[in-house]
C-alpha positions as CSV (number, residue, x, y, z in Angstrom):
1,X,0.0,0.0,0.0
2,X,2.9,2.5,1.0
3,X,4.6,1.6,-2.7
4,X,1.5,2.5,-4.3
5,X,1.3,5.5,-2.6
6,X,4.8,6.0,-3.5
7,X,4.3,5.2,-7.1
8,X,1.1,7.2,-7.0
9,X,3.0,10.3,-5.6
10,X,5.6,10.6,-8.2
11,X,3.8,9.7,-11.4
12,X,1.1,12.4,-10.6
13,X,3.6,15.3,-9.9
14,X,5.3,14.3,-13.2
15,X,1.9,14.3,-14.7
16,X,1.4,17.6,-13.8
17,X,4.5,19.2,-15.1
18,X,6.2,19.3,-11.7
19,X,10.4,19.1,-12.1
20,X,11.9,15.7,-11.8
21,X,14.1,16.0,-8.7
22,X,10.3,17.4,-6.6
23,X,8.6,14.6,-7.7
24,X,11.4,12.0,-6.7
25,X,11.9,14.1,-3.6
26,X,8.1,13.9,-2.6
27,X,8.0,10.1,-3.3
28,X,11.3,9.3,-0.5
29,X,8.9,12.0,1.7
30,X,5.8,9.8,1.6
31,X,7.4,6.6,2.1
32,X,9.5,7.9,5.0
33,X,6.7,9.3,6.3
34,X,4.2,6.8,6.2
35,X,6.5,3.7,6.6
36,X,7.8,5.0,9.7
37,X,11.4,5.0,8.9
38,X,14.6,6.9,10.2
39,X,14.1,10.2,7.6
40,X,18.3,11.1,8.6
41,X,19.4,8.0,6.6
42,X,17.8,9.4,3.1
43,X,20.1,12.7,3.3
44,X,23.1,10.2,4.1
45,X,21.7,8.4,0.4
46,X,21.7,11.3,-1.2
47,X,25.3,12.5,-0.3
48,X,26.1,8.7,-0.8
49,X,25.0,8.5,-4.0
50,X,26.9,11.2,-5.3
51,X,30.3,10.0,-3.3
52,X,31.1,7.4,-5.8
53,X,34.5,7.6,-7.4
54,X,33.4,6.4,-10.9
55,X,31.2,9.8,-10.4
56,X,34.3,11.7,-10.1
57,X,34.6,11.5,-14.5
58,X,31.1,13.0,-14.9
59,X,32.1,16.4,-14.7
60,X,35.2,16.2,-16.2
61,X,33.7,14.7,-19.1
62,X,30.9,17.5,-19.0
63,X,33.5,20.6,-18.7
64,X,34.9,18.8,-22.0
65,X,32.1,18.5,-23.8
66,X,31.2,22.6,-22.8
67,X,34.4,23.2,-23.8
68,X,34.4,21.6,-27.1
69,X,30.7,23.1,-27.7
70,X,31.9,26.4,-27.6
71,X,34.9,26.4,-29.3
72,X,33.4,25.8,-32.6
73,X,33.8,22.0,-33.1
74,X,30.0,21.7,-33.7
75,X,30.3,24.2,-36.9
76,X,33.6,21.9,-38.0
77,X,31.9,18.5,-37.1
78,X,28.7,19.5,-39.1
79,X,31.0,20.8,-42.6
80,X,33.1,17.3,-42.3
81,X,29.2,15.3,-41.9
82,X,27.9,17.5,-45.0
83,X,30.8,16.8,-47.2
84,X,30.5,13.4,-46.9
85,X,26.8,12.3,-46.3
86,X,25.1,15.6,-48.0
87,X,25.4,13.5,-51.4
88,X,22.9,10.6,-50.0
89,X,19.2,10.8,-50.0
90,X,17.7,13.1,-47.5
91,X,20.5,15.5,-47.7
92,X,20.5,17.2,-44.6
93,X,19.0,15.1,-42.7
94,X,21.8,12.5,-43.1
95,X,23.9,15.2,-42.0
96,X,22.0,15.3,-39.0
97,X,22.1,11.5,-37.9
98,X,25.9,11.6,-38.6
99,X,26.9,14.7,-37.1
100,X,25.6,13.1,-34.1
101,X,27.8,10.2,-34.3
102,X,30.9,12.5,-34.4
103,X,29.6,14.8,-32.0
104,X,27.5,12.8,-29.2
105,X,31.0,11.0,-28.6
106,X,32.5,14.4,-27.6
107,X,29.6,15.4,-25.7
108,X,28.3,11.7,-24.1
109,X,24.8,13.2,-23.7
110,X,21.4,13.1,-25.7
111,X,20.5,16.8,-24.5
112,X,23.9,18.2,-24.7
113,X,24.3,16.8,-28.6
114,X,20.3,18.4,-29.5
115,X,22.0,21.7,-27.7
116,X,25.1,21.3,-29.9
117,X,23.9,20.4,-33.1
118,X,19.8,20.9,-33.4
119,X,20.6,25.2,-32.9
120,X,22.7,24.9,-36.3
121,X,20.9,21.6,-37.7
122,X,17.0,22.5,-37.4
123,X,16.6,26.0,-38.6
124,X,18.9,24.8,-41.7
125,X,16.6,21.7,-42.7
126,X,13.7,23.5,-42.3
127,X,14.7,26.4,-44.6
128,X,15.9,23.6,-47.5
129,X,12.0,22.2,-47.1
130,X,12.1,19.7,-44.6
131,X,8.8,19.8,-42.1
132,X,9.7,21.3,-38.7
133,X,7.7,18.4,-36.8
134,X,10.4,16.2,-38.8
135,X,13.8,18.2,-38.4
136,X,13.1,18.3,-35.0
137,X,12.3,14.4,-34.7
138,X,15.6,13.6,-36.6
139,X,17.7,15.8,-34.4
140,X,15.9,14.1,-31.2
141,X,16.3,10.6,-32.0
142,X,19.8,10.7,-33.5
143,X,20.6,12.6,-30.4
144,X,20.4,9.3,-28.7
145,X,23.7,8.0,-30.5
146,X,25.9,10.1,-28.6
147,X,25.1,7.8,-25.3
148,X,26.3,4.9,-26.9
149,X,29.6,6.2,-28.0
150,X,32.5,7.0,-25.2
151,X,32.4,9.4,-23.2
152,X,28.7,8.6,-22.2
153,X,27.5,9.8,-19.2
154,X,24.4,7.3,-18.9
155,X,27.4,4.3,-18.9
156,X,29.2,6.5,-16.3
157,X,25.7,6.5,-13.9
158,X,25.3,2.6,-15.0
159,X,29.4,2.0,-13.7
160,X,28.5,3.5,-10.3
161,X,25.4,1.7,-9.6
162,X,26.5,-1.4,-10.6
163,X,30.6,-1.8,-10.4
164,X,30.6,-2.8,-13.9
165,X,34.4,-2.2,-15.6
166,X,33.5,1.8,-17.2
167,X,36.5,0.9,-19.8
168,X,34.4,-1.9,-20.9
169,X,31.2,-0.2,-21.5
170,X,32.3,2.6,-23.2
171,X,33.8,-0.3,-25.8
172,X,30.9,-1.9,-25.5
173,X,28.7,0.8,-26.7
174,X,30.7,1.8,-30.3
175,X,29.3,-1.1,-32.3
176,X,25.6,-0.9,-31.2
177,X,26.4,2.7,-31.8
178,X,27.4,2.5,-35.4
179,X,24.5,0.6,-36.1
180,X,22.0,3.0,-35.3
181,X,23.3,5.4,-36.7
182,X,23.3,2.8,-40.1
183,X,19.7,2.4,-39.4
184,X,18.2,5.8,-38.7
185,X,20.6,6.8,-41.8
186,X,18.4,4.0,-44.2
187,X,14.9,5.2,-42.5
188,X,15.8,8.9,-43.2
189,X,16.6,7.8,-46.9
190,X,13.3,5.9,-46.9
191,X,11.4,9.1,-46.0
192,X,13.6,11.3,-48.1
193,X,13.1,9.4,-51.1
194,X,9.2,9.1,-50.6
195,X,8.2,12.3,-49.4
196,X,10.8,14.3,-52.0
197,X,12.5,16.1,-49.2
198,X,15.9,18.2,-49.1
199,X,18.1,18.5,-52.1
200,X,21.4,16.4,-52.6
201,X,24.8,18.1,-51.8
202,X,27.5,17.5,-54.6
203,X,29.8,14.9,-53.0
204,X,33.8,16.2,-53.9
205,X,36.8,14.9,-52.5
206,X,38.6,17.9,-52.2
207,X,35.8,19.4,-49.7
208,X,35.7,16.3,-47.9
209,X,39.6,16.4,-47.4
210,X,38.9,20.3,-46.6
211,X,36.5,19.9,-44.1
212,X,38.3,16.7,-42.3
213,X,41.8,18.8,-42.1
214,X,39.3,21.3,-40.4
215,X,37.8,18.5,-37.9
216,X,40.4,16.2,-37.7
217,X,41.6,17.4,-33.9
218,X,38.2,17.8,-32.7
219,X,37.7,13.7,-33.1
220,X,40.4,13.5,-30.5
221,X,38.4,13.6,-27.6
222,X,36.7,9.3,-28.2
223,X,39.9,8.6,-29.3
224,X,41.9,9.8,-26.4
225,X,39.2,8.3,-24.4
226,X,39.1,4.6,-25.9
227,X,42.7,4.4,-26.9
228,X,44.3,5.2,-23.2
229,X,41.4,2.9,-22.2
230,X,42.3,-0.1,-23.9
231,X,46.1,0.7,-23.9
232,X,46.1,1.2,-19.9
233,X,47.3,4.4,-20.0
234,X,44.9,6.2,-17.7
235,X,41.7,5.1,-15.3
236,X,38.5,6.9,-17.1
237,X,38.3,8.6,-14.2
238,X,42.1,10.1,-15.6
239,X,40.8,10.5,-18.9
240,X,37.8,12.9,-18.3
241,X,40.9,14.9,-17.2
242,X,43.1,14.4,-20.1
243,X,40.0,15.1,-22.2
244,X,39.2,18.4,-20.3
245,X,43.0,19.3,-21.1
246,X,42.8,18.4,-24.5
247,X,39.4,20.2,-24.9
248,X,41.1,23.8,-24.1
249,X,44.5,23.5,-25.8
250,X,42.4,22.7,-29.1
251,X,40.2,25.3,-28.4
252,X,42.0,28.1,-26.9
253,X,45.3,27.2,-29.0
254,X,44.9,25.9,-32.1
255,X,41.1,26.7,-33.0
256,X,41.5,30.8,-31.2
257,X,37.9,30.4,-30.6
258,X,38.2,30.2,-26.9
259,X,39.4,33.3,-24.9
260,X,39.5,34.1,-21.3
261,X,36.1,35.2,-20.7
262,X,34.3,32.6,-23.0
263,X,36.6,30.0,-20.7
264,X,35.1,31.3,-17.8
265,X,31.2,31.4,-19.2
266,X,32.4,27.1,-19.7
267,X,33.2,26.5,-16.6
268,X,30.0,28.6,-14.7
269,X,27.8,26.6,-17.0
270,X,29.8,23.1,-16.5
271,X,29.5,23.7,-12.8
272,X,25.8,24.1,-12.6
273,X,24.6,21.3,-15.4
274,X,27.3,19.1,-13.0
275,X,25.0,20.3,-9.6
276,X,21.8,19.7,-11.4
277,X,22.9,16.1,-12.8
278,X,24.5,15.3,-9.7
279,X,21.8,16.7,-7.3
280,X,19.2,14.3,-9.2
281,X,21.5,11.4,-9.2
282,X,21.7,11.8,-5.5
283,X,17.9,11.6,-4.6
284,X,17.6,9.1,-7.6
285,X,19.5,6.8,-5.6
286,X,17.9,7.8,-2.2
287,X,14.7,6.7,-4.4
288,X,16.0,3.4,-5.5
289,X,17.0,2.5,-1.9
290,X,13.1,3.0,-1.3
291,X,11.8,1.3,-3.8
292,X,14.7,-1.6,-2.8
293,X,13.4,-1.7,1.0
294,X,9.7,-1.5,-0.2
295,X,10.5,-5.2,-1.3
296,X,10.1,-4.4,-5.4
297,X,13.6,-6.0,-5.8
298,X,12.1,-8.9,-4.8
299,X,8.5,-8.8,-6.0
300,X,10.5,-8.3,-9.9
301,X,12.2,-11.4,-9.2
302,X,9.8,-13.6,-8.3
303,X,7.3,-12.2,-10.9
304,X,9.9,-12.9,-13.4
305,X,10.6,-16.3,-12.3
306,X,6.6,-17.0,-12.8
307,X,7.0,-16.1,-16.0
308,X,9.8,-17.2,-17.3
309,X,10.8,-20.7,-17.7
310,X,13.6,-22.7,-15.8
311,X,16.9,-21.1,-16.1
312,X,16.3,-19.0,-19.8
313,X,18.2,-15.7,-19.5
314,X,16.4,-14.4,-22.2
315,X,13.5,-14.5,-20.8
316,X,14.5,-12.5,-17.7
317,X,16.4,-9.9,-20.0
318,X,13.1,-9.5,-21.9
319,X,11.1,-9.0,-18.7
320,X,13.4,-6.3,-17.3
321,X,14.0,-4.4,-20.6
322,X,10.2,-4.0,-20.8
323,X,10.2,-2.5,-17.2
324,X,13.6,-0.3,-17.9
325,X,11.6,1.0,-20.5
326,X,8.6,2.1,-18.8
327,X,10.5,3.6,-16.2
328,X,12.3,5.8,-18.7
329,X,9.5,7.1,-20.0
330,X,8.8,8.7,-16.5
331,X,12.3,8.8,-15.2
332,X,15.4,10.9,-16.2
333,X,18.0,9.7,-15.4
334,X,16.7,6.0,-15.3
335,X,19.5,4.3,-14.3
336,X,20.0,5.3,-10.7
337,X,16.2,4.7,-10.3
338,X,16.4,1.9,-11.8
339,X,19.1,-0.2,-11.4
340,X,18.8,-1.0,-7.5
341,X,15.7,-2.6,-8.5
342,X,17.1,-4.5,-11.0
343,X,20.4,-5.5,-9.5
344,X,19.5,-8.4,-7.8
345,X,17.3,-10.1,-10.5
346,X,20.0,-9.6,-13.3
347,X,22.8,-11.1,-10.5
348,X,20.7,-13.9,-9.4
349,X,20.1,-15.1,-13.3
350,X,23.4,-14.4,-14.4
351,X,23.2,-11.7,-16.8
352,X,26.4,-10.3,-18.3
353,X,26.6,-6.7,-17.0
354,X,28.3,-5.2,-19.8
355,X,25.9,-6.6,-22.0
356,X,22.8,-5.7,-20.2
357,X,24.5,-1.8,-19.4
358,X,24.0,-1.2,-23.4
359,X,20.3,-3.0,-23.2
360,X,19.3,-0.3,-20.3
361,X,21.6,2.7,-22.2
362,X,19.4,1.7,-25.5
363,X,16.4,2.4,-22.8
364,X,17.2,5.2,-21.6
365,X,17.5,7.0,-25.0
366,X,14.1,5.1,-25.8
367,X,12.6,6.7,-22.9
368,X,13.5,10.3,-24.0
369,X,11.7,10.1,-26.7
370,X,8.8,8.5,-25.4
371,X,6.0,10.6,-23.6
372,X,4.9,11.7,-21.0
373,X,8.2,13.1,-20.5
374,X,9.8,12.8,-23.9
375,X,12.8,15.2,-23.1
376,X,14.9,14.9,-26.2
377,X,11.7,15.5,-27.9
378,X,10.2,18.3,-25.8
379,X,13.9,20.5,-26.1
380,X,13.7,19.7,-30.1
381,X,10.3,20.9,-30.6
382,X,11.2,24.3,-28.9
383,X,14.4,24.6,-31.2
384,X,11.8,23.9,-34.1
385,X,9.3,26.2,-32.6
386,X,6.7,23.5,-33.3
387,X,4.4,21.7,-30.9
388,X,5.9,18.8,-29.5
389,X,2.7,15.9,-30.2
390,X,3.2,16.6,-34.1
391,X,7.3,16.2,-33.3
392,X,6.2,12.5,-31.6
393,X,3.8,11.6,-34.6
394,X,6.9,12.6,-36.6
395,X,9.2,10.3,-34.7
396,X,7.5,7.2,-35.2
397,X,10.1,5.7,-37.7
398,X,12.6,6.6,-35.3
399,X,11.4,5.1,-32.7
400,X,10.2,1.7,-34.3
401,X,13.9,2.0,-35.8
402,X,15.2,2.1,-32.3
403,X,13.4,-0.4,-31.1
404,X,14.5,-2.9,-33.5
405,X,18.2,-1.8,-32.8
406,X,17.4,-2.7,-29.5
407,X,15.9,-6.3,-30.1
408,X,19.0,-7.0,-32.2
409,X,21.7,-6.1,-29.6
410,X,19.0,-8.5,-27.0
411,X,19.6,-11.2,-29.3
412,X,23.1,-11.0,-30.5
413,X,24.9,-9.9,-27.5
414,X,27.9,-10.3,-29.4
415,X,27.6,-6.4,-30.7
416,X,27.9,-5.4,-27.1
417,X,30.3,-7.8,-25.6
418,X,32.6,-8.7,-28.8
419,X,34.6,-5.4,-29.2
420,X,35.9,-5.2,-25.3
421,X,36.3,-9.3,-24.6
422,X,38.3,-8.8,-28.0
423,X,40.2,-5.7,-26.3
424,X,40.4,-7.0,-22.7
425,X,38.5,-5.3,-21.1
């Protein structure tokens, strides 16, 4: 009765437009509250939750990704992605799917990429004839292919709720990566070529050499990132740092597009978006530990275990995947919500943790572009400056696409686990 009341609680404040971190707040308050337990340990959650040294890389690899932003690597990024993939079908909006692909990797972040890139990408699509409802789709759900490519910050959150090796899902994440990008490149094409949208961009190999001289440095913050990885150079922890480094000296020194004052304005606004993501991961956690002494850890497995048949994983992997993704339709950030509930069922069974941390990052980026809360999609239609139901209708395709990457990485876990068991990770 107390969980429902719980559940109750924050669904309805979510419902009603109140902020995330209230409406997780108010749930802790009503169980504490009415369950009768000691309300000084959920502060001691809160600061717990944020204590974790895997934590520690988040905003490092946030100040880099700021930094990067504002020195101009989106502008470089986006002429390198039009030289190559203006020539296909769709134009444009190719250039959107793989702009994300080179940028999300900087950036680790579905918001941060639709900040980064939709600004330049959606006002351009829409003045070469592409619907706003459907620039601002394309930028939301190809947004969702930065999480998947180091530095992610959703593999960072999954690392410190879990233990799992954060070397190993950052390589974990590239090839699942690069194939929804592949995918959401084929349905844009698909659109392009039946609804007679954009215009083709000449292809020439002198602009793509051009533009690549241009962007060249700016790919060095995923390759910094997985090559000291797998090379055992630095701890990811030491490689947010090298990455921050790297982020300014490119910037500041060899781009000139980062002076003194615009280095400041960085670090202000990668101070606060650290508070605010650390501040919710905190009473996310302090939320989790509720719904873990509420018994739902329990109730998941044995509901699960009525379900599924004797020992088969799959079964159990399909079960939580369908509740990972209901949660992230509400929750943002899912996974330290999430995965205290989910812990014990995926240790008792024996699921691969690597391979289930890109299942729930594939949620979590299905979940922000699914309603009620649709984030991704909600910041996308006010870059448009088009109402944000048409953007969903829009996004279907996208979705369905993602979805089916989704089901493909469930059933071939070798696109998750091949590239770091190949690496050593």
């Amino acid at each position: 009765m107390i969980l429902t009341l719980t559940l109750v609680t924050i669904v309805g404040l979510l419902l009603l437009g109140t902020p995330l971190i209230i409406a997780m707040a108010s749930g802790v308050a009503v169980y504490a509250t009415l369950g009768g337990s000691w309300m000084l340990q959920y502060p001691q959650q809160v600061t717990d939750g944020m204590s974790s040294f895997v934590l520690l890389a988040m905003p490092l690899f946030i100040l880099a990704g700021v930094v990067m932003n504002a020195g101009g690597v989106a502008e470089r990024v986006f002429a390198f992605a039009r030289a190559i993939f203006g020539s296909l079908p769709g134009g444009l909006a190719q250039v959107d799917v793989s702009t994300s692909l080179f940028f999300g990797g900087m950036v680790g972040t579905s918001v941060a990429d639709l900040a980064g890139t939709g600004s330049t990408l959606i006002p351009q699509m829409k003045k070469h004839g592409y619907p706003g409802p459907y620039a601002a789709a394309v930028t939301a759900s190809s947004s969702g292919i930065g999480p998947l490519i180091p530095p992610s910050s959703p593999m960072i959150l999954y690392a410190a709720a879990t233990g799992t090796s954060l070397g190993a899902l950052f390589l974990a994440g590239i090839v699942p990566g690069i194939i929804l990008t592949v995918v959401l490149m084929v349905v844009v094409a698909v659109q392009a070529r039946r609804n007679g949208w954009g215009e083709k961009i000449p292809f020439s190999w002198r602009e793509v050499w051009r533009t690549f001289r241009g962007a060249i440095l700016a790919f060095g913050v995923p390759l910094l990132v997985v090559l000291g990885l797998t090379m055992g150079v630095f701890t990811p922890t030491e490689s947010g740092a090298f990455a921050v480094v790297y982020a300014i000296v490119v910037s500041a020194v060899v781009f000139r597009s980062l002076g003194p004052r615009r280095l400041y304005r960085c670090l202000v606004e990668a101070a606060v978006l650290t508070g605010e993501v650390m501040l919710i991961v905190g009473v996310s956690v302090a939320l989790g530990a509720v719904l873990a002494m509420a018994g739902l850890p329990k109730a998941l497995t044995e509901f699960a275990t009525h379900i599924v048949p004797g020992d088969a994983q799959l079964g159990y992997v399909l079960i939580l995947t369908v509740v990972a993704i209901l949660a992230g339709m509400l929750f943002d950030p899912l996974i330290p919500v999430i995965m205290p509930v989910m812990l014990p069922t995926m240790l008792a069974v024996g699921i691969d943790p690597v391979y289930f941390g890109v299942i729930i990052v594939l949620t979590v980026i299905i979940g922000q572009v699914s309603p009620p809360v649709a984030m991704s999609l909600v910041v996308a239609a006010k870059i448009a400056r088009v109402d944000a139901w048409r953007v969903l209708r829009a996004n279907t395709p996208f979705l369905v696409a993602t979805v089916g990457v989704l089901l493909l990485v469930i059933f071939v876990p070798a696109l998750a686990t091949w590239l770091p068991t190949t690496l050593g990770e």
